[in-house]
NUDO-974259 format. One record per residue (C-alpha): residue in three letters; x, y, z; residue number from 1. Coordinates in Angstrom, 2 decimals, padded with zeros to 5 digits, m for minus. Example, Ala and Ser with C-alpha at 12.3 -4.5 7.8 and 13.67 -1.06 7.14 Angstrom:
! residues 2
<"ALA" <012.30 m004.50 007.80> 1>;
<"SER" <013.67 m001.06 007.14> 2>;
! end
This chain:
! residues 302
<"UNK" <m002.16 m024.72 m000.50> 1>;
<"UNK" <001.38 m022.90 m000.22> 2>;
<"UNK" <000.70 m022.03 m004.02> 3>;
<"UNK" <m002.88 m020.42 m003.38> 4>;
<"UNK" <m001.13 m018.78 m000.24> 5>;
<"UNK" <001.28 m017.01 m002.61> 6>;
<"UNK" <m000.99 m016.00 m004.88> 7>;
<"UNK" <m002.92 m014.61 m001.89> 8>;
<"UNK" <000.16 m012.54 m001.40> 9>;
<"UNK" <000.84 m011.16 m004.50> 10>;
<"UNK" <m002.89 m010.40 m004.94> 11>;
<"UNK" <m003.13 m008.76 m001.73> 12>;
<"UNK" <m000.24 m005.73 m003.35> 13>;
<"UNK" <m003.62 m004.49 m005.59> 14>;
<"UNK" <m005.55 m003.31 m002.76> 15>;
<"UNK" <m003.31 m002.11 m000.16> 16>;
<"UNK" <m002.02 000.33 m002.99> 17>;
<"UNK" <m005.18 001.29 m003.75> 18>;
<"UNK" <m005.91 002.15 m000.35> 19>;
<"UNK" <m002.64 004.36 000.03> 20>;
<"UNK" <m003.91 006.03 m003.54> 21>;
<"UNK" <m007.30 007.56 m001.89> 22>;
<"UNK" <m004.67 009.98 000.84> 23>;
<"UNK" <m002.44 010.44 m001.78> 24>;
<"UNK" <m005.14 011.94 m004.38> 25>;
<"UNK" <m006.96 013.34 m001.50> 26>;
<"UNK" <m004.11 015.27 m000.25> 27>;
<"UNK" <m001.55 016.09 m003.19> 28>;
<"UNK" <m003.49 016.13 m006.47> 29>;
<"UNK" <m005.73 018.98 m008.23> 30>;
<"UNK" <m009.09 018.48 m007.04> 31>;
<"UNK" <m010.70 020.51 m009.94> 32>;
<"UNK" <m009.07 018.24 m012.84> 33>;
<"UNK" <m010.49 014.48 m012.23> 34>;
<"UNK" <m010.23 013.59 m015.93> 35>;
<"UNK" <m006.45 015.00 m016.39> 36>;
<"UNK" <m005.94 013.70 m013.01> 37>;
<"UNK" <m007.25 009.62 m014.34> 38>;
<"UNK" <m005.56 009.98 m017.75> 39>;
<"UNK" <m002.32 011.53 m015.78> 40>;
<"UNK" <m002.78 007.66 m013.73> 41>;
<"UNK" <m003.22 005.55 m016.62> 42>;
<"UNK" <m001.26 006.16 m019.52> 43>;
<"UNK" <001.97 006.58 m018.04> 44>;
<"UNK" <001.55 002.90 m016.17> 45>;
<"UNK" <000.13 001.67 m019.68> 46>;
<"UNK" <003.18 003.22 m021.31> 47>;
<"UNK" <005.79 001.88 m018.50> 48>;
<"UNK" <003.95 m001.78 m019.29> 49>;
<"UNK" <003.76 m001.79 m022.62> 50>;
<"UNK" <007.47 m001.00 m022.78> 51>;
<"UNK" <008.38 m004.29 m020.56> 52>;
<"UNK" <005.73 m006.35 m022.41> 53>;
<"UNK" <006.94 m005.32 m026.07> 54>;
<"UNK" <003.34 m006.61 m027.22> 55>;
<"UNK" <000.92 m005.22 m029.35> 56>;
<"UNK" <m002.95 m005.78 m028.98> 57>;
<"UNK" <m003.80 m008.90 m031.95> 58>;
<"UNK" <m006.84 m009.97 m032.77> 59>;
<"UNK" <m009.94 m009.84 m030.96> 60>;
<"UNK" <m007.76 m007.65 m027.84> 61>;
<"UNK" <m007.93 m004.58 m029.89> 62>;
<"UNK" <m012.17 m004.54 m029.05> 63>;
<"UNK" <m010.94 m006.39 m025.63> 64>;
<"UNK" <m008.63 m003.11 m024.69> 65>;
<"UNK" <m011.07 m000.61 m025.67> 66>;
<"UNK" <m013.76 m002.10 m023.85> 67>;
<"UNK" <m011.42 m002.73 m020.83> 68>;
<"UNK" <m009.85 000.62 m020.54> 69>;
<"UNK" <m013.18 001.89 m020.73> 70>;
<"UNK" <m014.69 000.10 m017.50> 71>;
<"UNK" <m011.28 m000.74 m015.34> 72>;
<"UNK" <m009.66 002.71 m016.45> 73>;
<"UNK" <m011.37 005.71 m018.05> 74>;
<"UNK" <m015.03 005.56 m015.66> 75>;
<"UNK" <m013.50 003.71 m013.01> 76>;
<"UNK" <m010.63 005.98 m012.40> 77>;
<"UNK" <m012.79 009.24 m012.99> 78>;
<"UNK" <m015.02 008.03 m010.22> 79>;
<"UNK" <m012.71 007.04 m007.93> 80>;
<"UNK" <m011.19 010.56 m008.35> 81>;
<"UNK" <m014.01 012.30 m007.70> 82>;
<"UNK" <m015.15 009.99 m004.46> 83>;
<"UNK" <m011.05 010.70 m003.26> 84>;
<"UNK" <m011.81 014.39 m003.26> 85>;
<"UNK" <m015.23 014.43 m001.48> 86>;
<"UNK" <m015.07 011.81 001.16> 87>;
<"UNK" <m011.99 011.08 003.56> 88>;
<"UNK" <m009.59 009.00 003.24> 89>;
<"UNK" <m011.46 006.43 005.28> 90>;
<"UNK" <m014.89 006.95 004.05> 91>;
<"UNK" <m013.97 006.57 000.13> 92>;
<"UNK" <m011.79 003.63 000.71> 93>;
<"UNK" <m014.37 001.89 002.90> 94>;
<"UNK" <m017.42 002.31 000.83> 95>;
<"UNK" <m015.54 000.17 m002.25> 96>;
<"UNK" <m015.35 m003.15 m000.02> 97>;
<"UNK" <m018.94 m003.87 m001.12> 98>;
<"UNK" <m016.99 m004.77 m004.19> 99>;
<"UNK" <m016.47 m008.74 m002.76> 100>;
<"UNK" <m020.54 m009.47 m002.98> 101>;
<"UNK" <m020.73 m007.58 m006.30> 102>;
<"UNK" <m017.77 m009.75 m007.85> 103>;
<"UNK" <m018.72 m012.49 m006.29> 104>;
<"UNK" <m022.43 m012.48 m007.89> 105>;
<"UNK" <m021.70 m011.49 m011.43> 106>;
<"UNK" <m019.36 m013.83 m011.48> 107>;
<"UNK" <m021.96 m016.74 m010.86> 108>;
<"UNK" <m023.72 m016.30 m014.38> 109>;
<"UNK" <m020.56 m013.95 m016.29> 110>;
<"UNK" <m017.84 m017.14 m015.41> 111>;
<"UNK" <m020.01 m019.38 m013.72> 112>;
<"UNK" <m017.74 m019.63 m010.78> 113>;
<"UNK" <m020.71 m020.42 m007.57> 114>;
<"UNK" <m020.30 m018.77 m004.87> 115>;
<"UNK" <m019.33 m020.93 m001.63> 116>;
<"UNK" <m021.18 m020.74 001.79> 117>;
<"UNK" <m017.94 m019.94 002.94> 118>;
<"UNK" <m017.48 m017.04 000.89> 119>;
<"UNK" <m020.86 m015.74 001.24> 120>;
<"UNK" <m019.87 m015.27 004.86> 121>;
<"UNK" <m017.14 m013.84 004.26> 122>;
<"UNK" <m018.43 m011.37 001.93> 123>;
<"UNK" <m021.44 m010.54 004.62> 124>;
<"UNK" <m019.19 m010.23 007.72> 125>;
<"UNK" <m017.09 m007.72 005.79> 126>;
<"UNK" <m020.15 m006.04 004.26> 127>;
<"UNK" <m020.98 m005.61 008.17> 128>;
<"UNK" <m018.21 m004.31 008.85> 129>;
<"UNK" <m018.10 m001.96 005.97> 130>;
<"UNK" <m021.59 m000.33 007.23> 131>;
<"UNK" <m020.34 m000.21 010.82> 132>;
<"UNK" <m017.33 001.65 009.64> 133>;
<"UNK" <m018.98 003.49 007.17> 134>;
<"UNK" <m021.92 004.52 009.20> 135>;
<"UNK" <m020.25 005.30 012.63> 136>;
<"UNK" <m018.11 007.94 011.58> 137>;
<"UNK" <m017.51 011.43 013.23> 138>;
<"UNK" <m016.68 012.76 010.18> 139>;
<"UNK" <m019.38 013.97 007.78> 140>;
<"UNK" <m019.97 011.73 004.18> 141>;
<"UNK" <m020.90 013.20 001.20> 142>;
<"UNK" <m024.13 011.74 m000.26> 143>;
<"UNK" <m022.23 012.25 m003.95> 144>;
<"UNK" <m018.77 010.95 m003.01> 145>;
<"UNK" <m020.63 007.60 m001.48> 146>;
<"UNK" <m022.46 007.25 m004.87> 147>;
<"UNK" <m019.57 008.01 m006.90> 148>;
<"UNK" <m017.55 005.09 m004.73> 149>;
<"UNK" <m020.91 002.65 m005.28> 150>;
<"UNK" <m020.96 003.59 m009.42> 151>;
<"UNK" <m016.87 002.83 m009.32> 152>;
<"UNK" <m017.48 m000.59 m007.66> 153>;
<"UNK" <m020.23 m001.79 m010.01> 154>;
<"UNK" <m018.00 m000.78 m013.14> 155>;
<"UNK" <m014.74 m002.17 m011.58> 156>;
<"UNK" <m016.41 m005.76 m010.88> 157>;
<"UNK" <m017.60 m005.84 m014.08> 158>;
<"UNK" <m014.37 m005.02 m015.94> 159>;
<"UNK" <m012.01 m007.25 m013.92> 160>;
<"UNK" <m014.14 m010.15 m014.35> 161>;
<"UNK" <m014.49 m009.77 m017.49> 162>;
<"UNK" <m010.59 m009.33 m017.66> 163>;
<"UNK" <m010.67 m013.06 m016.39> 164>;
<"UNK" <m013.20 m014.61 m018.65> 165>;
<"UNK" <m010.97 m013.15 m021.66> 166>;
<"UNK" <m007.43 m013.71 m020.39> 167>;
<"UNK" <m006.64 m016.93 m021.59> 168>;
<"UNK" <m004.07 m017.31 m024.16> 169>;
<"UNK" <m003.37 m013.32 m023.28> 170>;
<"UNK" <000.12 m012.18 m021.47> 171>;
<"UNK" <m001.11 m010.96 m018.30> 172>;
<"UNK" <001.74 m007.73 m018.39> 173>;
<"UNK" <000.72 m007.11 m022.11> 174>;
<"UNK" <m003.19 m007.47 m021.57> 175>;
<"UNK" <m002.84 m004.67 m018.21> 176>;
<"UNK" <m000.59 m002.26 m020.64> 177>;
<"UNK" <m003.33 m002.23 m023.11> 178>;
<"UNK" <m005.96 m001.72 m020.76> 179>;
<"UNK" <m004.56 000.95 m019.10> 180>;
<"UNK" <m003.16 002.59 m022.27> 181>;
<"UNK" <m006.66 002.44 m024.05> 182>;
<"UNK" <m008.05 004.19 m021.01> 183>;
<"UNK" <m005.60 006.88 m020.72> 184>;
<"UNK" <m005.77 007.54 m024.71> 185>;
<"UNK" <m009.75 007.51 m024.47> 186>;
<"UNK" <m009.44 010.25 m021.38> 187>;
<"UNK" <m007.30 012.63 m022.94> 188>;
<"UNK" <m009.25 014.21 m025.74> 189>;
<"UNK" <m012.16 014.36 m023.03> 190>;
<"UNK" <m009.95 016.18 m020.32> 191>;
<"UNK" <m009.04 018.33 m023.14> 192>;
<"UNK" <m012.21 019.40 m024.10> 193>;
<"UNK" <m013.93 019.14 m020.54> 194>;
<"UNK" <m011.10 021.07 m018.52> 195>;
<"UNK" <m009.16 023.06 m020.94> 196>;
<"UNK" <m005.67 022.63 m021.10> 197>;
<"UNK" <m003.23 020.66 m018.72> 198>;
<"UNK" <m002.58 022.12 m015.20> 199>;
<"UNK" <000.92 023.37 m014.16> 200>;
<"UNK" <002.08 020.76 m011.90> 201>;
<"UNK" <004.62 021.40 m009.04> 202>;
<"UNK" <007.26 018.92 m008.11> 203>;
<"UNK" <005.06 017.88 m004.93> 204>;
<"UNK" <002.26 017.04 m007.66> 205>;
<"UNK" <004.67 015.39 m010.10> 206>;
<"UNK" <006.03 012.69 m007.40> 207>;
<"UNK" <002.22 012.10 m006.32> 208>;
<"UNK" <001.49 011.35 m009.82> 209>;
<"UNK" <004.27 009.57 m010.18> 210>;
<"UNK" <003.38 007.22 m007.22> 211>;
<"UNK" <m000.01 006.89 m008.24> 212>;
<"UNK" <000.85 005.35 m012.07> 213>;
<"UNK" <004.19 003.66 m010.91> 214>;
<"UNK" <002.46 001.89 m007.44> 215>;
<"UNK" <m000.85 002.31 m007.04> 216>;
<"UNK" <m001.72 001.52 m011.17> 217>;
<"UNK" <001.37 m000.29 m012.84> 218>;
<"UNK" <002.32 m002.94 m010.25> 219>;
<"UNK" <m001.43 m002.95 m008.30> 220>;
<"UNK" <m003.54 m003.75 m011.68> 221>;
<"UNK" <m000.76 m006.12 m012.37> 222>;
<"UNK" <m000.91 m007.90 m009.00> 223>;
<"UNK" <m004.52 m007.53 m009.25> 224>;
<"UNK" <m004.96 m009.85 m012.65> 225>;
<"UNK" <m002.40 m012.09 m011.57> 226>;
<"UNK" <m004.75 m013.06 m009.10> 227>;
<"UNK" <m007.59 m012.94 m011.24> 228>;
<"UNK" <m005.83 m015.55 m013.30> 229>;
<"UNK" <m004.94 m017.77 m010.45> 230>;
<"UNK" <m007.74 m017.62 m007.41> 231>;
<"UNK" <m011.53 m017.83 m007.83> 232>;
<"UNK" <m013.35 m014.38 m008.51> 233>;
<"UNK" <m014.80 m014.41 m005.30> 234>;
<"UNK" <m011.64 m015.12 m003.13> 235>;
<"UNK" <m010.16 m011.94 m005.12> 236>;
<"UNK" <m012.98 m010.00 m003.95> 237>;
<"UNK" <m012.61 m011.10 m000.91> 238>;
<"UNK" <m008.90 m009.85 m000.47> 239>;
<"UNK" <m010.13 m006.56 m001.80> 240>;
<"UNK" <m011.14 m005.93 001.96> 241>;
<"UNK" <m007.72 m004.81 002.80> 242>;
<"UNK" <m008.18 m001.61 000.63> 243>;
<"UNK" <m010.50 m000.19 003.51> 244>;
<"UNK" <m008.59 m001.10 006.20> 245>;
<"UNK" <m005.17 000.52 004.42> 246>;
<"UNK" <m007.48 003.37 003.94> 247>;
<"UNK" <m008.29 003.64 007.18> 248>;
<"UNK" <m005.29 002.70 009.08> 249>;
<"UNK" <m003.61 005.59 007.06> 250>;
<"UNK" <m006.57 008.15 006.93> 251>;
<"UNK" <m005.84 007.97 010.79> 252>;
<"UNK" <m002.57 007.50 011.04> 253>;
<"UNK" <m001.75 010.34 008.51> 254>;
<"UNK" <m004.39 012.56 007.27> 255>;
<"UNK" <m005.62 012.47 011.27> 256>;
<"UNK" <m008.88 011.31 010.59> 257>;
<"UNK" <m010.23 010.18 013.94> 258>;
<"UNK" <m011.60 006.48 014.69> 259>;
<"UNK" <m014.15 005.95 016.03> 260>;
<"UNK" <m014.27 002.49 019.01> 261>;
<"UNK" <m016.91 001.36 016.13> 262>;
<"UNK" <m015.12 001.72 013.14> 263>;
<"UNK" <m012.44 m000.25 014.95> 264>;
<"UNK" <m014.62 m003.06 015.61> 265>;
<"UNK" <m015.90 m002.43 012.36> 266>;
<"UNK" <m012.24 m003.33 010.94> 267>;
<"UNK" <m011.70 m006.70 012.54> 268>;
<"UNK" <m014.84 m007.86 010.72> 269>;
<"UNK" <m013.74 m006.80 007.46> 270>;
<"UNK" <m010.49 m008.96 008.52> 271>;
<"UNK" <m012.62 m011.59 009.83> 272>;
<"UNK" <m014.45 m011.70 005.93> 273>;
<"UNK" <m011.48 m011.97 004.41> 274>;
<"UNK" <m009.61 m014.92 006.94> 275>;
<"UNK" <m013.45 m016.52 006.20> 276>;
<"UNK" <m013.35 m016.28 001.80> 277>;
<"UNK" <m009.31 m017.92 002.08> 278>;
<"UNK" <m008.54 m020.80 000.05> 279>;
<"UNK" <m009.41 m023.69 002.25> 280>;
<"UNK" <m006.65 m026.42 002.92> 281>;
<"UNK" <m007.98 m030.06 000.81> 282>;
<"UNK" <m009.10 m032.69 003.23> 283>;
<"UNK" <m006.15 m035.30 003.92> 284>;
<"UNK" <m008.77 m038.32 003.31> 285>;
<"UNK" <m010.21 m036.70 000.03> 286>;
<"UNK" <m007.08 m035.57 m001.09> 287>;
<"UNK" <m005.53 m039.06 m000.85> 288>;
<"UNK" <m008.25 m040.53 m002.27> 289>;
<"UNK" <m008.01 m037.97 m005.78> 290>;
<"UNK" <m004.56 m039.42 m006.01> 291>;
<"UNK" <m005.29 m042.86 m005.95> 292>;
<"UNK" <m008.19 m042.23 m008.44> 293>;
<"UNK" <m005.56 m040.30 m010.60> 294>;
<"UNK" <m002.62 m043.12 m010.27> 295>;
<"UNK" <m004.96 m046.23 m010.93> 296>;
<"UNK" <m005.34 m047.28 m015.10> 297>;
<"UNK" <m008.80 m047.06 m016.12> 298>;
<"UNK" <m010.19 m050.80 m016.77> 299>;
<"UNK" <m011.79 m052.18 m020.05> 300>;
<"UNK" <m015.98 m052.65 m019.18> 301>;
<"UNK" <m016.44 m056.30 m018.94> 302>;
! end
C-alpha cells in the first residue's frame, strides 16, 4: 500500500503542473502563435530528456515516437493552447477532468484493465463536480475553447494509454524524450509555414517558456508515465482531478478569477472522486491467505 501511495505522489506532480501551465500560457505567452507556442513546449523538454537518457529510439519506437508525439504532443499541446487563451484559467483547466471516464473506458478494450465500481464512482462524483464548476461560473465560456479542451482530452487519453500498452521493455525517461522530441520536430515546419517566422520573445516570455518545458512538460510527462507504468489506467485518471482544482485554486488566487459558493462545492467533489478511485488497502484475511497459498509446495495429484 505505502508503494501505491508513493506512486500516487509522484503521479500526482503531472497534473498539478499542468494546472499551473493554463495561468501561465494564459497570462505570459503570445496568444496569436499556438503552434510556435506547443513546439516552443516540447522540444526543448524532449531535448533536456534526451540529453539525461542518452538513448536513441530502436526498433519498433521509431513508429512508437512518431505516433506518440503526434497525439500526447503536437494536437494535444496545440489544443490545449488554444483552450488556455480562450477560456480562464479555471474554465480550461476544469473542462479536462472528464479525462478520468475517458481513460478509464478505452482502457477496458485498448489494455483490458476493467473498470472498478469504485472507480466508476469516483470518476462520476468528479464528473459532477466538473459540470457544477464548469457550469456555475460568473465568468463567460467560450463555446470553442470548451471544445478545444473536450478534442485535447479525447487525444490525450488515447496517447497516454497507449504509452502504457507499449512501454514495456522501454526506459520510461528515454520513451518521454522521444515523444516529446517527435512532437516538437513534427510542429516546427507547420508553425513555420502556418505563422511565419518565430516571434521576438521578451525575457518575461522566455522564463514562461522556460517554466512551461522545464515543469509543466519535462518533469510532469515524466511523473505522468511513471504512473502510467505503476497504477491502473483508471486510478491515473483519477488523480488527473487535481489539474482543475490547481487551476482553479490559482485562477482565483492569482489571475482573480472569482468563485463562485458552487464551484467551491463543486471542488470538494472532484476531491471526493479522486479519495474514491485510490488504491484500496488488501484485506488482512485475504491477504494472509495469498501468502499461505504462495508459501505452501504444490502437491503431486494422487
Amino acid at each position: 500500500m505505502e508503494g501505491n501511495l508513493c506512486w500516487v505522489a509522484v503521479t500526482a506532480i503531472a497534473p498539478v503542473a499542468w494546472g499551473t501551465n493554463y495561468y501561465v500560457t494564459h497570462e505570459f505567452l503570445p496568444a496569436d502563435r499556438p503552434l510556435y507556442g506547443a513546439a516552443a513546449r516540447a522540444l526543448p523538454a524532449g531535448l533536456v530528456l534526451l540529453a539525461l537518457s542518452r538513448r536513441r529510439p530502436h526498433g519498433s519506437w521509431w513508429g512508437r515516437s512518431a505516433v506518440l508525439g503526434m497525439l500526447n504532443v503536437s494536437i494535444f499541446f496545440v489544443l490545449v493552447f488554444a483552450a488556455s487563451q480562450l477560456l480562464p484559467t479555471s474554465v480550461a483547466s476544469t473542462v479536462m477532468a472528464v479525462s478520468p471516464l475517458t481513460m478509464m473506458f478505452i482502457a477496458w478494450p485498448l489494455l483490458s484493465e476493467r473498470p472498478t465500481p469504485a472507480h466508476i464512482a469516483g470518476a462520476v462524483v468528479g464528473l459532477g463536480g466538473v459540470c457544477l464548476t464548469l457550469l456555475t461560473g460568473v465568468q463567460g465560456t467560450s463555446v470553442p475553447g470548451v471544445l478545444a479542451s473536450l478534442a485535447a482530452v479525447l487525444v490525450s487519453s488515447l496517447g497516454h494509454l497507449l504509452a502504457k500498452r507499449w512501454s514495456t521493455g522501454a526506459d520510461l525517461l528515454a520513451s518521454t524524450a522521444w515523444q516529446l522530441t517527435a512532437g516538437g520536430l513534427f510542429l516546427l515546419p507547420v508553425a513555420a509555414a502556418v505563422e511565419g517566422p518565430p516571434p521576438k520573445l521578451s525575457l518575461p516570455v522566455l522564463l514562461a517558456f522556460a517554466y512551461v518545458a522545464l515543469v509543466a512538460t519535462a518533469l510532469a510527462f515524466t511523473a505522468w508515465f511513471t504512473g502510467l507504468r505503476h497504477l491502473p489506467a483508471s486510478t491515473v485518471g483519477l488523480i488527473g482531478l487535481l489539474n482543475p482544482v490547481t487551476g482553479v485554486l490559482l485562477g482565483t488566487a492569482v489571475a482573480g478569477e472569482l468563485l463562485t459558493l458552487q464551484q467551491t462545492c463543486g471542488l470538494v467533489l472532484v476531491l471526493t472522486g479522486v479519495v474514491l478511485g485510490r488504491p484500496k488497502r488488501p484485506r488482512r484475511g485475504r491477504r494472509a491467505l495469498d501468502q499461505v497459498v504462495d508459501e505452501c509446495p504444490a502437491r503431486a495429484p494422487s
